[in-house]
N, C-alpha and C positions, 0 to 999 in steps of 0.2 A: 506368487506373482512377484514379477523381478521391478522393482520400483528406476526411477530414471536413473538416481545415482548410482546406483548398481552396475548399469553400465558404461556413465561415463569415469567411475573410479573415483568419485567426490561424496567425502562426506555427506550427508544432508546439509547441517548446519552452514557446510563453506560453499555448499549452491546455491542456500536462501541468502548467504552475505553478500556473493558474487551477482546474485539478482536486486538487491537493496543495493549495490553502488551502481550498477547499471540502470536502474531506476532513478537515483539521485545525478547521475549523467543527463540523462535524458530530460532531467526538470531542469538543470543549468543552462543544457543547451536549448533549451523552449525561449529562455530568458534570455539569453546571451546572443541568439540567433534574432530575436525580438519580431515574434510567431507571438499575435494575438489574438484574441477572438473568445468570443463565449465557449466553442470548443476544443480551443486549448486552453483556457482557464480551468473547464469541466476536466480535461486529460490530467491536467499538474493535479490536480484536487483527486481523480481517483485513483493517479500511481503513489499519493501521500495516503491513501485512505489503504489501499493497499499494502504499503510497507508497512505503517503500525498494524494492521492483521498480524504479518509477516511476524514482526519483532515483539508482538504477543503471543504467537502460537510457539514459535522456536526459538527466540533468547529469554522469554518469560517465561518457558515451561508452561504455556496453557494449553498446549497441546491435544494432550492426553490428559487433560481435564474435564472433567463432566458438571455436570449444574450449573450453578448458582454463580460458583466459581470462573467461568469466562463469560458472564454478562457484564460485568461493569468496564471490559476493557471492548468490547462491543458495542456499548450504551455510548461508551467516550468517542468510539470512531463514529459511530453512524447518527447521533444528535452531530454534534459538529459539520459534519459533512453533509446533512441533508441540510442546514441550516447555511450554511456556507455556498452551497448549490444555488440554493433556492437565491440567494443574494445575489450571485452572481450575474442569474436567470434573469431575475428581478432588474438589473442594472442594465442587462442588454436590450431592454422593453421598449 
């Protein structure tokens, strides 16, 4: 099975890069555009929850990791961010 970058001709690595600046795009212009609301508070929160996945799985080599070894870069995303959620939630009451 032919994976995406097969056949747009891009490495893995420089589609997950090209996807983390257009993700970090996309939170500037949230900001800069000054787009507020509990649901785009929740969007910037889960394209940042998302990138660190990102730049855990494929510039940290967790990949292709099994066990033990990609929970604590897991534990770091997802305590923070349900935590930071909930705050937010919390604030828009």
């Amino acid at each position: 099975m032919k994976r995406l970058s097969d056949f747009i001709g891009i490495r893995p690595c420089t589609l997950i890069y090209l996807l983390l600046i257009s993700f970090s795009l996309a939170t500037f212009l949230v900001g800069k555009l000054g787009f507020s609301g509990l649901g785009m508070s929740l969007l910037v929160l889960l394209l940042a929850l998302i990138k660190g996945h990102l730049v855990g799985s494929y510039f940290m080599g967790l990949g292709g990791v099994r066990g033990v070894w990609r929970w604590p870069v897991f534990i770091w995303l997802f305590i923070p961010g349900i935590l930071i959620g909930m705050a937010f939630y919390l604030s828009y009451q």
